[in-house]
N, C-alpha and C positions, 0 to 999 in steps of 0.2 A: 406891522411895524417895521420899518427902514430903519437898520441899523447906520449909526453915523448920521440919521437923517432926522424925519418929523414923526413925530406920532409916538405913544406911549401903550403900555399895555401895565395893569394893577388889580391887585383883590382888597383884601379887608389890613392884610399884612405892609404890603410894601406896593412902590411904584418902578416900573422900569421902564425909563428915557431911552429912546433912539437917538437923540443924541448925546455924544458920550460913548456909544457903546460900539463894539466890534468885532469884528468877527475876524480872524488869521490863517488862512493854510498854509504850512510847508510840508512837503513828505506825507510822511503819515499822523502829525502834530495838528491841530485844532486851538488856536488860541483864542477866546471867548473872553471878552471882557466887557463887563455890563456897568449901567453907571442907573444904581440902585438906590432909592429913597425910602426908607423905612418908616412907618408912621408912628406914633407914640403910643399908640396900644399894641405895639410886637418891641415889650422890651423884657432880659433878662435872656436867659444861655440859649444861644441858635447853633445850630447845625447847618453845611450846605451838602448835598449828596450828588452824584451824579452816575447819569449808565450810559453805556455805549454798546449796539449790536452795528453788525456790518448791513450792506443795502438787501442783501438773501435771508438775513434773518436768522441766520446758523449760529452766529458767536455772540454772545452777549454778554457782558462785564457784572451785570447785578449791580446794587445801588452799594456804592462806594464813598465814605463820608469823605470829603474832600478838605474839611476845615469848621473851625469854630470859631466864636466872638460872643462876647457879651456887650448888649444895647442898654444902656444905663439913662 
C-alpha cells in the first residue's frame, strides 16, 4: 500500500486507506498519520500501542499505549 496513494490494507477490525494517509520525517521525529475506517463490529474502549527499535536492533522502546477512544 502507497501512502497518499491507491490501495488499502484491512482485517476483521478496521480498514486503512492509502489515501489520506502519510508518512513525515524531520530530525529524529516520525509523523505517521493514517486515515482509518473502523467497521461496526470493533466498537466500545480501544487502545492504540506503538514500539520503535533502531535499524541494528539494539534499542527498543517496548509497546507503548499511545491513546485511547471509545467507538459507539
Amino acid at each position: 500500500m502507497v501512502l497518499d496513494g491507491t490501495g488499502s490494507i484491512q482485517n476483521s477490525q478496521c480498514q486503512i486507506n492509502g489515501a489520506g494517509s502519510s508518512a513525515t520525517g524531520r530530525g529524529d521525529t516520525l509523523t505517521l498519520t493514517l486515515n482509518v475506517f473502523f467497521f461496526e463490529s470493533f466498537v466500545g474502549n480501544q487502545a492504540v500501542y506503538s514500539a520503535a527499535r533502531d535499524s541494528g536492533g539494539n534499542n527498543n522502546t517496548g509497546w507503548q499505549a499511545l491513546g485511547t477512544w471509545s467507538l459507539q
